[in-house]
C-alpha positions as CSV (number, residue, x, y, z in Angstrom):
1,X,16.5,13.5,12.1
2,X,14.2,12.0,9.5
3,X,16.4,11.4,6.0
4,X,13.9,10.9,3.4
5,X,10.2,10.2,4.1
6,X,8.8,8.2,0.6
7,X,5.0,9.4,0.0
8,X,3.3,6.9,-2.4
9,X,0.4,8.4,-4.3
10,X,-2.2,6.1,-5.4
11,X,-5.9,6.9,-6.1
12,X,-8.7,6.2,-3.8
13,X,-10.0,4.0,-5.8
14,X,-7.2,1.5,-6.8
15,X,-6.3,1.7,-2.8
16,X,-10.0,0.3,-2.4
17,X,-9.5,-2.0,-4.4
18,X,-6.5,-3.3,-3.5
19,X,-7.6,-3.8,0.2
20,X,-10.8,-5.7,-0.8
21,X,-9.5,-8.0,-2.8
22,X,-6.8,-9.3,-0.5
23,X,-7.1,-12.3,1.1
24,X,-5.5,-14.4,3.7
25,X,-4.4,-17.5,4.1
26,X,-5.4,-18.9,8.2
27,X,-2.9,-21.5,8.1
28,X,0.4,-20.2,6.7
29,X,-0.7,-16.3,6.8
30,X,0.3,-16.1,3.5
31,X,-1.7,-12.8,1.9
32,X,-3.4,-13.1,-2.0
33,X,-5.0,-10.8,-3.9
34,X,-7.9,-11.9,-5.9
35,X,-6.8,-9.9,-9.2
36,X,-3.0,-9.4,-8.5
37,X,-1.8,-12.6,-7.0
38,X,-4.6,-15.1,-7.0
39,X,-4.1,-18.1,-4.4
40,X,-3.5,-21.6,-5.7
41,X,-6.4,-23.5,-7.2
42,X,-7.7,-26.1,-4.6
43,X,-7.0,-26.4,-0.8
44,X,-5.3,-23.3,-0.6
45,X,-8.3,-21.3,-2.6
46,X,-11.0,-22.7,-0.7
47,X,-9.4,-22.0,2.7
48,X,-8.3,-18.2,2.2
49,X,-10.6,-15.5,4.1
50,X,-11.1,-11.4,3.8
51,X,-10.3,-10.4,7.0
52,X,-13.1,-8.5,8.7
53,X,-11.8,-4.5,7.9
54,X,-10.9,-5.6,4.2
55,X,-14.3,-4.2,3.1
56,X,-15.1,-1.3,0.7
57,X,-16.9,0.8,3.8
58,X,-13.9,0.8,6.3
59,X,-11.4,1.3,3.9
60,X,-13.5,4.3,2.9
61,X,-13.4,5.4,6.8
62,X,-9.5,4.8,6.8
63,X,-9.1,7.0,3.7
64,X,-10.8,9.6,5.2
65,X,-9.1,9.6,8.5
66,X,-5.8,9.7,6.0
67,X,-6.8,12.8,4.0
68,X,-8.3,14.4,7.3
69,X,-4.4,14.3,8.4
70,X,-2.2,14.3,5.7
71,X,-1.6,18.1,4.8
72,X,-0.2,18.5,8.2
73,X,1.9,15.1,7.9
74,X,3.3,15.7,4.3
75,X,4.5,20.0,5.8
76,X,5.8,18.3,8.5
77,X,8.2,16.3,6.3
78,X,8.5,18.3,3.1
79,X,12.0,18.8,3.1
80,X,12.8,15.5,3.7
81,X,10.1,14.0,1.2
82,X,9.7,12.4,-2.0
83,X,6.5,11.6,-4.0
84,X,6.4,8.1,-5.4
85,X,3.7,7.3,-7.6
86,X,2.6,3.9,-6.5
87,X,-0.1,3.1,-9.5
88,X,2.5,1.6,-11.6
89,X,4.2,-1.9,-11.5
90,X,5.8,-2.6,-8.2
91,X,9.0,-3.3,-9.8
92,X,9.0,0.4,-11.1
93,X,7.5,1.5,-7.5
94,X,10.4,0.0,-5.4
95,X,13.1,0.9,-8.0
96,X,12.1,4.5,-7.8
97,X,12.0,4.2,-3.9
98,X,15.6,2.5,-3.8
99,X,17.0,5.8,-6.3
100,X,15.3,8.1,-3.8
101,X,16.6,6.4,-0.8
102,X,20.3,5.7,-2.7
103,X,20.7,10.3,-3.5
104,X,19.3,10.9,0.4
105,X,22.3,8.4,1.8
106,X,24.8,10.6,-0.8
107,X,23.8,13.9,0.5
């Protein structure tokens, strides 16, 4: 029995570029993003990588698989779900996710 299913909506676009400007640290696995959380000047800059399906053209195959499916997905859980929208601060993001999740544990 599935209590609350979050959906986050976030553009196409933003979700692109998100995923290609992560990086990855090889050593401590620690992920960066070259706009959002830029790794440390020096060793740690020079070192981190974009892994392999980070680029624009397989994200763009992942997004369509994603809106080939999700109609189905999102009736299978409509009466359990809630639409986030995930373009904002994550701050906002997860405090609207914890208020969503907090009413589903009242009910």
């Amino acid at each position: 029995n599935i209590d609350v299913f979050i959906m986050l909506e976030v553009p196409d676009e933003k979700l692109v570029a998100r995923v290609v400007g992560r990086r990855i640290d090889p050593v401590t696995k620690n992920s960066y993003h070259v706009d959002f959380n830029p790794p440390p000047e020096g060793e740690i800059a020079d070192r981190v990588i974009q892994r392999d399906d980070d680029t624009e053209e397989k994200v763009k195959v992942r997004l369509e698989g994603y809106h080939a499916n999700i109609s189905a997905i999102k009736s299978f859980y409509e009466s359990s779900m809630v639409q986030v929208d995930g373009d904002r601060d994550k701050n906002q993001v997860w405090d609207e996710i914890q208020v969503a999740l907090k009413s589903k544990q009242e009910l």
